[in-house]
C-alpha positions in Angstrom: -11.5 22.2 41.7 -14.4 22.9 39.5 -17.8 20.7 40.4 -19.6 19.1 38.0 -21.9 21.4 37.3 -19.4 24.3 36.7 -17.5 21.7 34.5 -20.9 20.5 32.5 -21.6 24.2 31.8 -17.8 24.8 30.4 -18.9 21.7 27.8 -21.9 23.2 26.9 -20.6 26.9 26.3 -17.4 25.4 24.4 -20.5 23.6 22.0 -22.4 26.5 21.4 -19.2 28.5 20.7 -18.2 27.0 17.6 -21.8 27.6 16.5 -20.9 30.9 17.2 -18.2 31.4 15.3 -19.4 29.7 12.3 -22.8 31.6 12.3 -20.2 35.0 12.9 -17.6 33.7 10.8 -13.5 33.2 11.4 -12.3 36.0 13.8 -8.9 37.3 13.9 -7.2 36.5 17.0 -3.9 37.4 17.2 -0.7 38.5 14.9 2.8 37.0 15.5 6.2 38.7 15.4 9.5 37.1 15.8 12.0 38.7 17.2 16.2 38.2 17.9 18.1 39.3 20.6 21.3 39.9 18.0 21.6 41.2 14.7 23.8 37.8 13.3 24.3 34.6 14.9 27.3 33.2 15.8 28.1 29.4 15.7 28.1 28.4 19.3 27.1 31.1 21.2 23.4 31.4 22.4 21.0 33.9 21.5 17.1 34.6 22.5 14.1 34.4 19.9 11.1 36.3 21.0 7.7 35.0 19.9 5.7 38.4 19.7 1.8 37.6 20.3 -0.4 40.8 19.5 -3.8 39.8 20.2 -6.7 42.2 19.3 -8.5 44.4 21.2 -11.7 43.1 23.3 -10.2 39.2 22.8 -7.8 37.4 25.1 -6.2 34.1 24.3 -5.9 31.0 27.3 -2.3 31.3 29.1 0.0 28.1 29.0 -1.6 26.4 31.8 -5.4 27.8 31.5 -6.5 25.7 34.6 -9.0 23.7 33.0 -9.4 20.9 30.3 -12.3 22.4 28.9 -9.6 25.1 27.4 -6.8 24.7 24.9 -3.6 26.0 26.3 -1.7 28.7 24.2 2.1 26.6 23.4 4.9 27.5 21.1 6.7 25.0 19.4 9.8 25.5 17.2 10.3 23.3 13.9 13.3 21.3 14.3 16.7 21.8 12.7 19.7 20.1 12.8 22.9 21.1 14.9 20.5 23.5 16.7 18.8 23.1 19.9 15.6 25.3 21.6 15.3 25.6 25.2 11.8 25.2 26.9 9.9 28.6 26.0 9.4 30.8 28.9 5.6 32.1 29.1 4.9 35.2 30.9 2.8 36.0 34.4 -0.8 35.2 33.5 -3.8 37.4 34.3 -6.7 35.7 36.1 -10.4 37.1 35.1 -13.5 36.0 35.9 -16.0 35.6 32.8 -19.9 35.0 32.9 -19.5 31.2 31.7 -17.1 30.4 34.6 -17.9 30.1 38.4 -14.0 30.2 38.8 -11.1 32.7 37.3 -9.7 31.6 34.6 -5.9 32.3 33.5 -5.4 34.4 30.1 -3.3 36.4 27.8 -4.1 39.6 26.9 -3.1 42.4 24.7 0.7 41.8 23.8 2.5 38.9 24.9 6.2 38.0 24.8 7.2 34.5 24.8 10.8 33.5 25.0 13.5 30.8 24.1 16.9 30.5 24.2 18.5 29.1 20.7 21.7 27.4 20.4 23.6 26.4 17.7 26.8 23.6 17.5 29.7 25.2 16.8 30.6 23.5 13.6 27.5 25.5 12.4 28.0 26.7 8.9 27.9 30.4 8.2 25.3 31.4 5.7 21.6 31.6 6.7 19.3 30.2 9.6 15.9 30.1 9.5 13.8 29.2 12.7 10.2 28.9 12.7 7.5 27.2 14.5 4.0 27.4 15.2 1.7 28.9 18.3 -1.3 27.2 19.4 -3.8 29.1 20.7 -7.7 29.5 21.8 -8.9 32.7 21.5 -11.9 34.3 23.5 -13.8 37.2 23.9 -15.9 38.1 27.5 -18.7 35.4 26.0 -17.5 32.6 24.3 -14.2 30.7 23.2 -13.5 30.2 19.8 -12.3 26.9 18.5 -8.5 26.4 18.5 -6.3 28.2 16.0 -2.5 28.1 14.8 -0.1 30.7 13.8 3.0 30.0 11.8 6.0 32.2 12.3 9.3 32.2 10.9 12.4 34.3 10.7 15.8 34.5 9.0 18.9 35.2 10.7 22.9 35.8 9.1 24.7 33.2 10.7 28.3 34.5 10.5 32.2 33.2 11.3 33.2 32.5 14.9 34.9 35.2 16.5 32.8 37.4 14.3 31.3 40.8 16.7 27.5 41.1 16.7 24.9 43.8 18.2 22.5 43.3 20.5 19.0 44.4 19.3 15.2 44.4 20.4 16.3 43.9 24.1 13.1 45.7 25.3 11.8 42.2 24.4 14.7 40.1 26.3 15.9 42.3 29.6 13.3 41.4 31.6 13.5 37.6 31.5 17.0 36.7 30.5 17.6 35.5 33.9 14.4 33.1 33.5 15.3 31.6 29.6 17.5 28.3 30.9 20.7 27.6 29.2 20.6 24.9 26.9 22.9 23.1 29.2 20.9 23.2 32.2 18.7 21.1 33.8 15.9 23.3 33.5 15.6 22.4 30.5 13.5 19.7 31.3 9.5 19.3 30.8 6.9 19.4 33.8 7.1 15.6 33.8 10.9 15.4 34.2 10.6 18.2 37.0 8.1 15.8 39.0 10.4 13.1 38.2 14.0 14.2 38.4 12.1 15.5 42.7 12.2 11.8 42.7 15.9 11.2 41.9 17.3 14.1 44.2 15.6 12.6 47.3 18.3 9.4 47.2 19.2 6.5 45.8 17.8 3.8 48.4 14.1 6.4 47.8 14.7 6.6 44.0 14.9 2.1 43.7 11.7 2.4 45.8 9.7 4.6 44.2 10.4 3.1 40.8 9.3 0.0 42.2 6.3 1.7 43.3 5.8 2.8 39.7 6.3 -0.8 38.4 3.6 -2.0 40.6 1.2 0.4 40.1 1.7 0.0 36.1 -0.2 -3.6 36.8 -3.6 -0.8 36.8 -2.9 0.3 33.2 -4.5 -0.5 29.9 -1.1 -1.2 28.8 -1.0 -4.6 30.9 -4.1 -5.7 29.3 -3.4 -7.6 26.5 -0.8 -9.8 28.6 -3.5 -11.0 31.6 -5.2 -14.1 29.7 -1.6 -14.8 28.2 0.2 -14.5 31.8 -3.2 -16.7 33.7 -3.0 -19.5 30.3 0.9 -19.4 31.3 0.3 -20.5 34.9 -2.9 -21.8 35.2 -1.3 -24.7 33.1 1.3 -25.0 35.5 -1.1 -25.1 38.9 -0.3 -28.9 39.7 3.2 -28.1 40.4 4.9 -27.4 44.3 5.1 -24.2 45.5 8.9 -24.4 45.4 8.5 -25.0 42.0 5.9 -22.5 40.8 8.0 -19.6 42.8 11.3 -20.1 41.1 9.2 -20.6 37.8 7.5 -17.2 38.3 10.8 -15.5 39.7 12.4 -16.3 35.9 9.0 -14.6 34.3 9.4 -11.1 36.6 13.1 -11.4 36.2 12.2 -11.6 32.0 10.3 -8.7 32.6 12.2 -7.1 34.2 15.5 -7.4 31.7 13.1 -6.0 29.3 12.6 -2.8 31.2 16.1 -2.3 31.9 16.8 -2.4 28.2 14.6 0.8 27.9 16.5 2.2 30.4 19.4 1.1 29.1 18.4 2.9 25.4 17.4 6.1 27.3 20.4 6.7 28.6 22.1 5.8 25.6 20.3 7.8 23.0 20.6 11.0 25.5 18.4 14.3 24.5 17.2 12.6 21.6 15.2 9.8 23.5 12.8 12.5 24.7 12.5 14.2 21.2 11.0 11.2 20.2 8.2 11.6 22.2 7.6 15.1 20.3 7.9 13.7 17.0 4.5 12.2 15.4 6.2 9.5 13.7 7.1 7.9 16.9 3.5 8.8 18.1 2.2 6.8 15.6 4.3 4.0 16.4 3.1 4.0 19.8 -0.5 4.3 18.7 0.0 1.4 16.2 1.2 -1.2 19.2 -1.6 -0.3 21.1 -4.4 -0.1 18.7 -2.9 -3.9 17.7 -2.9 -4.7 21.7 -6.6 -3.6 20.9 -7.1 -5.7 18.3 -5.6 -9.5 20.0 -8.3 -8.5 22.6 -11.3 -8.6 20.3 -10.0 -11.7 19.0 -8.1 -10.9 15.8 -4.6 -12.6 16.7 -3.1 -14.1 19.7 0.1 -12.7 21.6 2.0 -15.7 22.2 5.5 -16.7 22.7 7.2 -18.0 19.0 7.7 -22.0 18.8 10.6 -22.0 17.4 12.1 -19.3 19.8 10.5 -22.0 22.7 12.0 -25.3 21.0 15.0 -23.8 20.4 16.0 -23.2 24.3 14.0 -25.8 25.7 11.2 -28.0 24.8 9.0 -27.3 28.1 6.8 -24.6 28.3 7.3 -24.8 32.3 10.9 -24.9 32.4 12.9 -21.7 33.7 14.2 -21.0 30.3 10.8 -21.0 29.1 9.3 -19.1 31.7 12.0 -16.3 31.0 11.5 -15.7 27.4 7.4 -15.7 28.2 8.3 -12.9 31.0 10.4 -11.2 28.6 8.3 -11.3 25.4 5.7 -9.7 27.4 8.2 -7.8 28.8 8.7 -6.4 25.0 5.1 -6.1 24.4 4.1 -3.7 27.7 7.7 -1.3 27.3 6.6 0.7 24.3 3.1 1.5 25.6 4.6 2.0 29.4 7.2 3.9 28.1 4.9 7.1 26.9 2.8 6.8 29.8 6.0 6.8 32.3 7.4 9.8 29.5 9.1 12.1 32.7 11.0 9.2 34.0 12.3 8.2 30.8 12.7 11.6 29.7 14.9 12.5 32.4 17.0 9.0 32.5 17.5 10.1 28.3 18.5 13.8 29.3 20.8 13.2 31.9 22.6 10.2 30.0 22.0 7.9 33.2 23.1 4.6 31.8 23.7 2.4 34.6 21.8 4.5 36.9 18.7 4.3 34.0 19.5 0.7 33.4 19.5 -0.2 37.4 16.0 2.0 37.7 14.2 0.3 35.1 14.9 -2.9 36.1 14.0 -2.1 39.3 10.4 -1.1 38.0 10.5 -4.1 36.1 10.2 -6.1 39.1 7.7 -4.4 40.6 5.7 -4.8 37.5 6.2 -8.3 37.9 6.0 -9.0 41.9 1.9 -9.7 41.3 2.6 -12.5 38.9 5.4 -13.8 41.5 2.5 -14.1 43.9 -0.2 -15.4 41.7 2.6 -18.5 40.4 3.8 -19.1 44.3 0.5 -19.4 45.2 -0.9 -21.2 42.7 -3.8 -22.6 43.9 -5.7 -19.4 43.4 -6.0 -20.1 40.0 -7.5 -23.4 40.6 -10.5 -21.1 42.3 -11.0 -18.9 39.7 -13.7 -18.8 37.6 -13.5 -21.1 34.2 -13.2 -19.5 31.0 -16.0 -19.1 28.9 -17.9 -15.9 27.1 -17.6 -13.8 30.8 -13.4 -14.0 29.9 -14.4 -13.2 26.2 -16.1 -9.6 27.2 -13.6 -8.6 29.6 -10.7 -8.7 26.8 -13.0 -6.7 24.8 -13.4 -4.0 27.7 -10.1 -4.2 27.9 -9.9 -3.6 24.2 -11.8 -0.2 24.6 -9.7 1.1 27.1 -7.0 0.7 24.9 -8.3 2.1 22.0 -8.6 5.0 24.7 -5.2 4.6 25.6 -4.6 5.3 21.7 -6.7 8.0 21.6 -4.2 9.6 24.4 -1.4 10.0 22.5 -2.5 10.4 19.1 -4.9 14.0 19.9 -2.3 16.4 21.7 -0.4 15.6 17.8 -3.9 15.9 16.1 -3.9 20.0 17.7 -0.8 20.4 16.1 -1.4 19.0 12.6 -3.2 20.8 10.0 -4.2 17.7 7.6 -6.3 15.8 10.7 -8.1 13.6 8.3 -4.6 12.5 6.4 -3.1 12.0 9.4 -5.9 9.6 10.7 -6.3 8.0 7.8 -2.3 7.9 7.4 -2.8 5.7 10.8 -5.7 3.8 9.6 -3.4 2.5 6.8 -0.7 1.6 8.5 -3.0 -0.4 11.3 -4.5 -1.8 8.8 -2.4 -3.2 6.5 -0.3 -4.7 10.0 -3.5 -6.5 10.8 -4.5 -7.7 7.4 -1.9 -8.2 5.8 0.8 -10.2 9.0 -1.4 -10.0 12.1 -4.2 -12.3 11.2 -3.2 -15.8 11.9 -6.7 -17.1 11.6 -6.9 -20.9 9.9 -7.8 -21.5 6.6 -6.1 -19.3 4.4 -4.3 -21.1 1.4 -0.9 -20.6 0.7 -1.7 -18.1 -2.2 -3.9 -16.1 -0.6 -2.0 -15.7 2.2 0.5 -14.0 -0.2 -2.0 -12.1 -2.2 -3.2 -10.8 1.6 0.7 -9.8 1.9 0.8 -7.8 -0.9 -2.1 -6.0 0.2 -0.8 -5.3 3.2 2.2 -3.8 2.4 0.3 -1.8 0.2 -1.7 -0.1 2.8 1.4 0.2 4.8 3.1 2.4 2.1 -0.1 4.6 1.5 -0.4 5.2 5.2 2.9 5.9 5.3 2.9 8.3 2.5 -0.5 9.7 3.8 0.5 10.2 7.4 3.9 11.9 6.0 2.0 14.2 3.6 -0.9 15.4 6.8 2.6 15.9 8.9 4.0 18.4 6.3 1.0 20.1 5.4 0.5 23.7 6.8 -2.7 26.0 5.8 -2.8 28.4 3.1 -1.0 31.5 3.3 -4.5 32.9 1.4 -5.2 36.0 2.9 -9.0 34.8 3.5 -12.3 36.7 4.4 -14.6 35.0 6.3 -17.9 37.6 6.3 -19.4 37.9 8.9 -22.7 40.5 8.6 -21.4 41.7 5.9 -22.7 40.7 2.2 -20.9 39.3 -0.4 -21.7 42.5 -3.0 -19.8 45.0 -0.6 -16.2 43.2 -1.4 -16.9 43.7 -5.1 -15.6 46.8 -6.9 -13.8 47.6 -9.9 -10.6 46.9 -8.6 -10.7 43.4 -7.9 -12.3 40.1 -8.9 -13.8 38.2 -6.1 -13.3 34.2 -5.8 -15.8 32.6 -3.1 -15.2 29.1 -1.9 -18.0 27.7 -0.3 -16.6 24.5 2.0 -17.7 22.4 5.3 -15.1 20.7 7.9 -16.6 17.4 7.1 -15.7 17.7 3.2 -12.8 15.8 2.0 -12.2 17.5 -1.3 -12.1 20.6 0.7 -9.1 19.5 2.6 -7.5 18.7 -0.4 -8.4 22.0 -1.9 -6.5 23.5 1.2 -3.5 21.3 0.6 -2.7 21.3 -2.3 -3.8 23.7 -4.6 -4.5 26.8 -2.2 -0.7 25.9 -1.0 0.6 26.3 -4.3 2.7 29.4 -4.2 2.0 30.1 -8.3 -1.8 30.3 -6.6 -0.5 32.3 -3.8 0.7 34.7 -5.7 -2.0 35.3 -8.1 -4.3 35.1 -5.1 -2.9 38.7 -4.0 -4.9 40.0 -7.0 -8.1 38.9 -6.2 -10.5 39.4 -2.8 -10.7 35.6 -1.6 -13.8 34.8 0.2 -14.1 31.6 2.0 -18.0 30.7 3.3 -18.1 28.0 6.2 -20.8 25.6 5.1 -20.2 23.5 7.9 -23.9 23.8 10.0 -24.9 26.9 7.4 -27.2 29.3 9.6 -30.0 30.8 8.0 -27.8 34.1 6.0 -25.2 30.9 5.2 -28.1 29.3 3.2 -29.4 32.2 1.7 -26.1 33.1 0.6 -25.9 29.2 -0.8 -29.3 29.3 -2.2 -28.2 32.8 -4.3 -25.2 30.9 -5.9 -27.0 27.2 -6.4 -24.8 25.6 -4.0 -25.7 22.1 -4.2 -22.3 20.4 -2.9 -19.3 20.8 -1.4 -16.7 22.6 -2.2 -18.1 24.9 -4.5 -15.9 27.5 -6.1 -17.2 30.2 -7.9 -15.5 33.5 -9.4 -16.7 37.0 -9.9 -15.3 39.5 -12.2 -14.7 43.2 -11.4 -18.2 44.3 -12.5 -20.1 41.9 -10.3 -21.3 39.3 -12.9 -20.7 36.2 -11.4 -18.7 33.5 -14.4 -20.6 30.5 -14.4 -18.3 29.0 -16.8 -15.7 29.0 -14.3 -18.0 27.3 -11.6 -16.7 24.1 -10.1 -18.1 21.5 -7.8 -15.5 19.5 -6.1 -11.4 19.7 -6.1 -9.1 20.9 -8.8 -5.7 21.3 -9.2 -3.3 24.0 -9.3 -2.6 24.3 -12.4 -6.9 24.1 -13.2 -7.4 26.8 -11.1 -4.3 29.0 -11.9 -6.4 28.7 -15.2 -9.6 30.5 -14.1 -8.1 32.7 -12.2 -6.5 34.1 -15.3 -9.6 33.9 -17.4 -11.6 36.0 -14.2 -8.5 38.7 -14.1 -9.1 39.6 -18.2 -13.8 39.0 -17.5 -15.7 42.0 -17.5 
């Protein structure tokens, strides 16, 4: 394990990296191939995609599992398609090298790299035409430093042909070597580390697995996503401290039973909804979901809204808050409100209940956990007179909900960057979320007194409008994939040796934290009209992000006063400063000028 001090050096050298890179400018990693182990597919039948990594010479990328947090692991992920299912990609034997920023080896990729997975397709599969593709994550590093993290599209098209249909086995100098190791998309193999470490669990018994998911239970009491229920579950039975012990105890056995039906209705829907439960946890949609309950868990703590149990769902079972019936719903309302949060931090267990189809087996487990979740609060009811002891409320209570608060908001934070590594559009995707959270919170949430009827509809309104734009924002930044501009970043080189008389030159001067510039990258550099024409010009891209001192002489040559700044060249060398723009345009605005600097002299 690394020490501190290795591990404060690895922060320190990943920092003055990207400094690095930006002062050097954006360095070509790697290329991707994609290659099939047939020439045509055949409905039903499996075949292998290899995901070809060439990585240039003097660089080497992090392996799968690079050994350290400090690194971004190199991961291929396949684009989903209907009636078509990917096995778990099979990564190649790792080098380890030691490097001058690391006391300890560190495993990498080098020169070629073959990563394969196993495709099949349903057999009802039409023939016609398939097209897989997916993306590689990646860092990239040379002997030095480590570049920030980069993506790679790939795609490829394959014949998909009749049943019964004979095809040829091709580029197997890719595939002989690990067919053994790809797992067959009906095999258990197919499961993620998680589900390995979990399904070790279920092969060791029954009477072992009930335990240990009890254990689990339990020991989810010391997660953030308990938090937002503790002054709800003390209020519950501190009222209810006058009462026998007989009493309390079966009063506190209907809240962990409450709880626990709650649990074993996620169980129950894992095994239910089969492979597709533990898709879910892939798909940023359901991420966002997640992130949304806890961010609002968040946002009851620092006083926005209270979790409570409905009146009307209390008065219509019972009228007493300390009756059996009442103390079930209260168990299983919060029950409702830990499950979704629980559920992505418990992801291998409920992967694997989903994968195999367990349902009375899942729906026995989860219960079971349930329990254990709730055996604390049996204790603290029996034994009521410990919450006679504790300390009053007052503003002490107050600023542990809002440290509670904060760990939730890093519980958020959890789930929501592994998906912000894969998205291109960060800043739609966030504010996408922001949107959505906050159009919950301001426009249904908030319970606060003293609105007036009206308002409180005009605050409706509003809310759903945020709702809609988040969601359309957080869709948009999900779709969005970089430009398929063949870019130059320069790095020593100056910006007069790309000109000649063959081509005009287009420079786009942009910084990370400029929002036009994002929407320059999505929407009109990913218009294919402007892909196209882009083949016909040299397309220069200058990182303004923390300009070194050539960056600002370079900005201080074209009067580069804001970002982005986009400014055309003809053939000759004369820079066209009526084509010179400050800020975004569209597609069909820039399609424009790139015309006028074609027919410039």
């Amino acid at each position: 394990m690394m020490n501190r001090k290795t591990s404060l050096l690895l922060l320190f050298i990943f920092i003055i990296s990207t400094g690095v890179f930006s002062q050097f400018g954006a360095k070509k990693v790697l290329d991707v191939e994609v290659k099939s182990s047939q020439n045509a597919v055949v409905p039903g039948e499996p075949f292998m995609i290899a995901v070809i990594l060439n990585i240039e010479p003097g660089l080497h990328i992090n392996s799968h599992t690079p050994g350290s947090d400090f690194f971004i692991p190199t991961i291929v992920t396949f684009d989903s398609l209907k009636d078509v299912e990917f096995s778990v990609p099979v990564y190649p034997k790792a080098l380890l090298k030691a490097f001058p920023f690391s006391e300890e080896k560190i495993s990498v990729y080098d020169k070629q790299v073959v990563i394969v997975s196993r495709v099949t397709t349903k057999p009802e599969y039409a023939a016609g035409t398939i097209k897989i593709s997916g993306k590689v994550s990646y860092q990239g590093c040379d002997d030095n430093v480590c570049f920030p993290p980069g993506d790679e599209f790939f795609e490829i098209n394959l014949d998909v042909v009749p049943s019964g249909t004979q095809v040829e086995k091709i580029n197997q100098q890719y595939f002989s070597s690990v067919t053994d190791k790809v797992p067959d998309a009906e095999q258990e193999q197919l499961l993620t580390e998680d589900e390995i470490r979990a399904q070790e669990i279920f092969e060791r018994g029954i009477l072992y697995t009930i335990f240990a998911f009890f254990l689990v239970g339990l020991a989810l009491n010391l997660t953030p996503c308990v938090y937002p229920v503790i002054p709800l579950t003390v209020s519950y039975f501190g009222g209810q401290s006058g009462r026998s012990r007989g009493s309390s105890f079966i009063s506190a056995l209907f809240y962990q039973l409450g709880i626990a039906v709650a649990f074993a209705i996620l169980g129950l829907l894992s095994g239910l909804a089969g492979k597709q439960w533990g898709f879910l946890f892939q798909s940023p949609w359901f991420i966002i979901v997640i992130a949304t309950i806890i961010l609002a868990m968040a946002a009851s703590l620092f006083g926005a809204f209270e979790i409570t149990v409905p009146n009307w769902l209390l008065s219509g079972v019972g009228k007493s808050r300390e009756g059996v019936i009442g103390a079930l719903i209260m168990g299983l309302t919060v029950g409702v409100v830990i499950a979704p949060c629980a559920a992505g931090i418990i992801i291998g267990l409920v992967g694997l209940v989903a994968k195999l189809g367990l349902v009375v087996k899942g729906t026995l487990l989860f219960f079971v956990m349930g329990l254990g979740l709730g055996l604390p609060y049996l204790i603290l009811a029996t034994f009521s007179g410990l919450l006679d002891k504790m300390p009053q409320s007052g503003m002490w209570m107050v600023w542990v909900r809002k440290f509670f608060a904060i760990l939730l908001i890093g519980v958020a934070l959890y789930f929501l960057l592994p998906q912000l590594e894969r998205i291109h559009n960060k800043f739609g995707f966030l504010a996408g979320l922001l949107g959505i959270f906050g159009g919950l919170l301001l426009g249904f949430l908030d319970h606060a007194p003293g609105y007036t009827r009206s308002f409180k509809w005009i605050r409706a309104v509003i809310g759903i409008v945020l709702i809609v734009l988040g969601i359309t924002w957080t869709n948009s930044a999900i779709h969005s994939r970089p430009s398929d501009i063949n870019w130059i970043h320069p790095g020593n080189e100056t910006i007069e040796s790309y000109i000649n008389n063959e081509k005009p030159v287009f420079i786009d001067f942009y910084a990370d934290w400029c929002a036009p510039c994002k929407q320059l990258d999505n929407k009109t550099f990913s218009d294919a009209d402007v892909v196209e024409k882009a083949k016909l010009f040299t397309m220069i891209k200058i990182d303004c992000t923390v300009p070194d001192k050539a960056t600002q002489e370079i900005m201080s040559k074209y009067n580069v006063s804001g970002m982005p700044t986009l400014i055309f060249i003809s053939k000759t060398g004369r820079v066209l400063t009526n084509l010179t723009e400050i800020g975004f345009v569209d597609a069909k605005q820039f399609i424009s000028s790139m015309d006028e600097a074609l027919s410039a002299e």
